[in-house]
N, C-alpha and C positions, 0 to 999 in steps of 0.2 A: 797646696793651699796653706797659708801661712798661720790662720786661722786653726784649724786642723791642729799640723804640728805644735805648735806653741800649746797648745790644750793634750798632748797627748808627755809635753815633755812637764807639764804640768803635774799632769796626773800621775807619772813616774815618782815624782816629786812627795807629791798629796800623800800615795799608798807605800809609801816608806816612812811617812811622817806617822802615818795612823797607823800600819801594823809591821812598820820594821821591827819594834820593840818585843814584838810577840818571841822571838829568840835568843832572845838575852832577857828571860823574867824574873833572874837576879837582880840585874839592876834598880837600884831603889825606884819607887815611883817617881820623885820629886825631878831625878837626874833623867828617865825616860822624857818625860812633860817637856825641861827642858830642849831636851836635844830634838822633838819632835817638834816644839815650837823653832828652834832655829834651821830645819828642815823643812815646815811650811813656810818660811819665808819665801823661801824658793819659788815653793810653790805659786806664792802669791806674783812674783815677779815674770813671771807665765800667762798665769791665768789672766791678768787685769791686762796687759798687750791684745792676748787672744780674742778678750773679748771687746776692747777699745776696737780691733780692727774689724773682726765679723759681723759687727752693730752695723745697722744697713743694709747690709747682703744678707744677714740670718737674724730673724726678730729675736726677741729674750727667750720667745719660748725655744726657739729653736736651737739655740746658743745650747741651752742648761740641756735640752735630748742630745747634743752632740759629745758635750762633755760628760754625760750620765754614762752616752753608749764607751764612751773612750774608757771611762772610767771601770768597765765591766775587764774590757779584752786586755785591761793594763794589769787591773786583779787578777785574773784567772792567770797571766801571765808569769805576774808575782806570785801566786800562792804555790803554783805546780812547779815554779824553779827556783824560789827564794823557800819557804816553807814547807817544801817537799810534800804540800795535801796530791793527793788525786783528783784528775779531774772526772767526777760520775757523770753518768748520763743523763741525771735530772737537771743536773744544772748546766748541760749544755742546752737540752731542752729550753728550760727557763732564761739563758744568756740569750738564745733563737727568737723566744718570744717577745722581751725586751728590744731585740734587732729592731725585729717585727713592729714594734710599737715606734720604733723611730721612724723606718719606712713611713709608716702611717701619717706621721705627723707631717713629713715633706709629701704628702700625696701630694697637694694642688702645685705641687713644683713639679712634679713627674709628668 
């Protein structure tokens, strides 16, 4: 679904924009902001396709729980292979329930 992907290469995009910078915290502020602004561009050139084409087949609300969920498994992805955190149990937990809550929102589609 082209919908989908474009939101997921998005969000690769987004969570390098927002915490690539967490491993180079030498870098002065002013030059991080930068270089994160010209990495959400990117971003932006993803996201606003994704959601021009999903409009129709997936309401707004259901757009923003698709990109929310994407946005979790893109982090967890980044944090445990880019930022070397661990992944605990609480927050697979909590990634589950979140799922869970997207599930919910497509019930009457199910």
């Amino acid at each position: 679904m082209p919908t989908v992907l474009l939101l997921l290469i998005s969000n690769t995009f987004m969570t390098f924009a927002w915490y690539g910078n967490l491993k180079n915290r030498s870098m002065p502020m002013v030059t991080a902001i930068g270089v994160s602004w010209l990495i959400a561009l990117g971003e932006y050139c993803f996201m606003i396709p994704a959601n021009r084409i999903g409009y129709g087949r997936f309401t707004g609300y259901q757009l923003k729980i698709i990109q929310e969920s994407i946005t979790i498994v893109v982090f967890a992805t980044f944090a445990y292979f880019y930022l070397g955190e661990s992944l605990k149990w609480n927050y697979v937990v909590s990634f589950v329930l979140i799922l869970g809550a997207v599930a919910f929102a497509f019930w009457d589609q199910l």
